[in-house]
C-alpha positions in Angstrom: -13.1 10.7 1.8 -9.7 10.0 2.1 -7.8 6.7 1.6 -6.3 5.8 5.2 -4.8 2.2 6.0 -7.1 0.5 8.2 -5.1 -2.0 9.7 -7.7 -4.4 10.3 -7.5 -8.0 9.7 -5.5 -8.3 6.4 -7.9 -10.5 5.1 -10.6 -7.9 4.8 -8.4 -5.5 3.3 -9.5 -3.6 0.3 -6.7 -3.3 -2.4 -6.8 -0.8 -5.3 -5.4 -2.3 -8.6 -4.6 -0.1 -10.9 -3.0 -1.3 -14.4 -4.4 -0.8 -18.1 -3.3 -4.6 -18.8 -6.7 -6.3 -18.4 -4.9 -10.0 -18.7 -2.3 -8.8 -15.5 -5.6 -6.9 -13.7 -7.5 -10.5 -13.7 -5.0 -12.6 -12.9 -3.6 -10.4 -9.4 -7.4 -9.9 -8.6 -8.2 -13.7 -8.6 -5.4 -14.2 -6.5 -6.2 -11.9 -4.1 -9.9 -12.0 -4.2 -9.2 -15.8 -3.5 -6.9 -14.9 -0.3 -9.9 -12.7 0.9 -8.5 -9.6 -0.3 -11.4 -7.1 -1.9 -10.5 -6.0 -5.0 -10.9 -2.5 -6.7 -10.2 -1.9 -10.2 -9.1 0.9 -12.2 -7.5 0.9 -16.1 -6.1 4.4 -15.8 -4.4 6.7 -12.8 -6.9 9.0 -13.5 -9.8 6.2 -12.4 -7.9 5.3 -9.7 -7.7 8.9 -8.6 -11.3 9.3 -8.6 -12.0 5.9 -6.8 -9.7 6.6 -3.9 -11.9 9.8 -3.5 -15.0 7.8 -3.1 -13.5 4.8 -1.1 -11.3 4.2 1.3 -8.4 1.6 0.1 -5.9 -0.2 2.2 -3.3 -0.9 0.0 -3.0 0.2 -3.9 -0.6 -1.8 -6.3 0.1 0.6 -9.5 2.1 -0.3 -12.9 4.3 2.0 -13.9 3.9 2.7 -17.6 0.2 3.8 -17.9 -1.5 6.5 -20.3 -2.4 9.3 -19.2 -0.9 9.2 -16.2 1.8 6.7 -15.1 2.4 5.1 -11.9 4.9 7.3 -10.4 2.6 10.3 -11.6 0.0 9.0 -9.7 1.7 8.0 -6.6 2.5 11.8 -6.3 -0.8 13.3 -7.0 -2.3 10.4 -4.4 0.4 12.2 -1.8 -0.4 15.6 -2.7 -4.1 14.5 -2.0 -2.9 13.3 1.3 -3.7 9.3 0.2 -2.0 7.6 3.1 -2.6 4.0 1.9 1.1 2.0 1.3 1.5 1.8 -3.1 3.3 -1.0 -4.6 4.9 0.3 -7.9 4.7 -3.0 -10.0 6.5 -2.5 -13.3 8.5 -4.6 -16.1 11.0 -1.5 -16.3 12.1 -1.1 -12.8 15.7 -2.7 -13.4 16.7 -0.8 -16.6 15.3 2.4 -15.3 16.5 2.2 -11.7 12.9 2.9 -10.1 13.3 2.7 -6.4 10.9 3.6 -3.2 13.2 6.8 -2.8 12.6 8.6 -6.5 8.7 7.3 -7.1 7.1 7.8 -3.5 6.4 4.2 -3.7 6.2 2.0 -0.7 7.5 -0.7 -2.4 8.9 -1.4 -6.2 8.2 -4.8 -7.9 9.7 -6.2 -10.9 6.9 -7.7 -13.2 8.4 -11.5 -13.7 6.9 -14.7 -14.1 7.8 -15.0 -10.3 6.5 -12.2 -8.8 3.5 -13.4 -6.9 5.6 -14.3 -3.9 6.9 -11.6 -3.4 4.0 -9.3 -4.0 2.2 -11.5 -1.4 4.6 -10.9 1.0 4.8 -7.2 0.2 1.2 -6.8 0.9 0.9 -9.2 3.9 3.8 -6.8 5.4 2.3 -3.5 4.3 -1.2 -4.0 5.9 0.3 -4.9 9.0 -0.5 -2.3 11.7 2.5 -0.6 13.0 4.6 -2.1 15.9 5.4 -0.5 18.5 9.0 -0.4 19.7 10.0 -2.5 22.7 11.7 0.7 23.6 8.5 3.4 23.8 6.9 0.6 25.7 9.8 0.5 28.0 9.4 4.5 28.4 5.9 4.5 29.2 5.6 1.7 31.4 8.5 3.6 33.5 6.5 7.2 33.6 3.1 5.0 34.2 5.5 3.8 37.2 6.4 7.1 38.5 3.2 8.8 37.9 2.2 5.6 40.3 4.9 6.5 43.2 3.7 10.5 43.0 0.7 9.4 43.5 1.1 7.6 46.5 3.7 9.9 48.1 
């Protein structure tokens, strides 16, 4: 089974949390779990990996600096298994090391702080969205809807 966004309600949403800190797993998962988030939890990539293979997961949130596999590791074996769920990269290094969406495959990259849960909230509120679609595509099919109509009447 493979790990495709769902897009329903965000408050159903399952989340993956993948970090070997135990203290950091506990505290995200309350949060969420309180929001009405479900919560999965994995202490290596290699877990998470084998749990995304067995469920389907909304959203995953990764640290960066785990053994044996580290978060950018496993945001490029979850793409080469064709994981389409968003991943938030969260990770105390991404500053000094210059991690960025464009050289990990992450959706999104966090800075660990003592004020991250904001924005971590709002990253996830925004990546379980469902995609919107452009006022312009709408404009285009309404208009061949419209002249599908007229042939149709001619």
């Amino acid at each position: 089974m493979r790990s495709v966004p769902s897009h329903s309600a965000s408050k159903s949403a399952v989340i993956l949390l993948v970090d070997d800190n135990s203290d950091g797993v506990m505290a995200r998962q309350s949060v969420l779990e309180e929001l009405g988030y479900t919560v999965l939890t994995a202490d290596c990539g290699r877990k998470a990996l084998q749990l995304v293979e067995q469920q389907s997961v909304d959203l995953i949130i990764t640290d960066y600096k785990m053994l044996p596999v580290n978060g950018v590791e496993l945001i490029d074996r979850l793409h080469k298994n064709n994981v389409l769920a968003p991943v938030i990269l969260l990770t105390g290094f991404a500053n000094n090391l210059g991690l960025s969406p464009a050289n990990t495959g992450a959706s999104v990259v966090l800075q660990k702080s003592a004020e991250e849960l904001p924005s971590l909230l709002r990253h996830i509120k925004r990546l379980l969205q469902p995609p919107k679609k452009s006022a312009r595509s709408e404009a285009s099919r309404k208009t061949i809807a419209r002249s599908r109509a007229a042939g149709l009447e001619s």
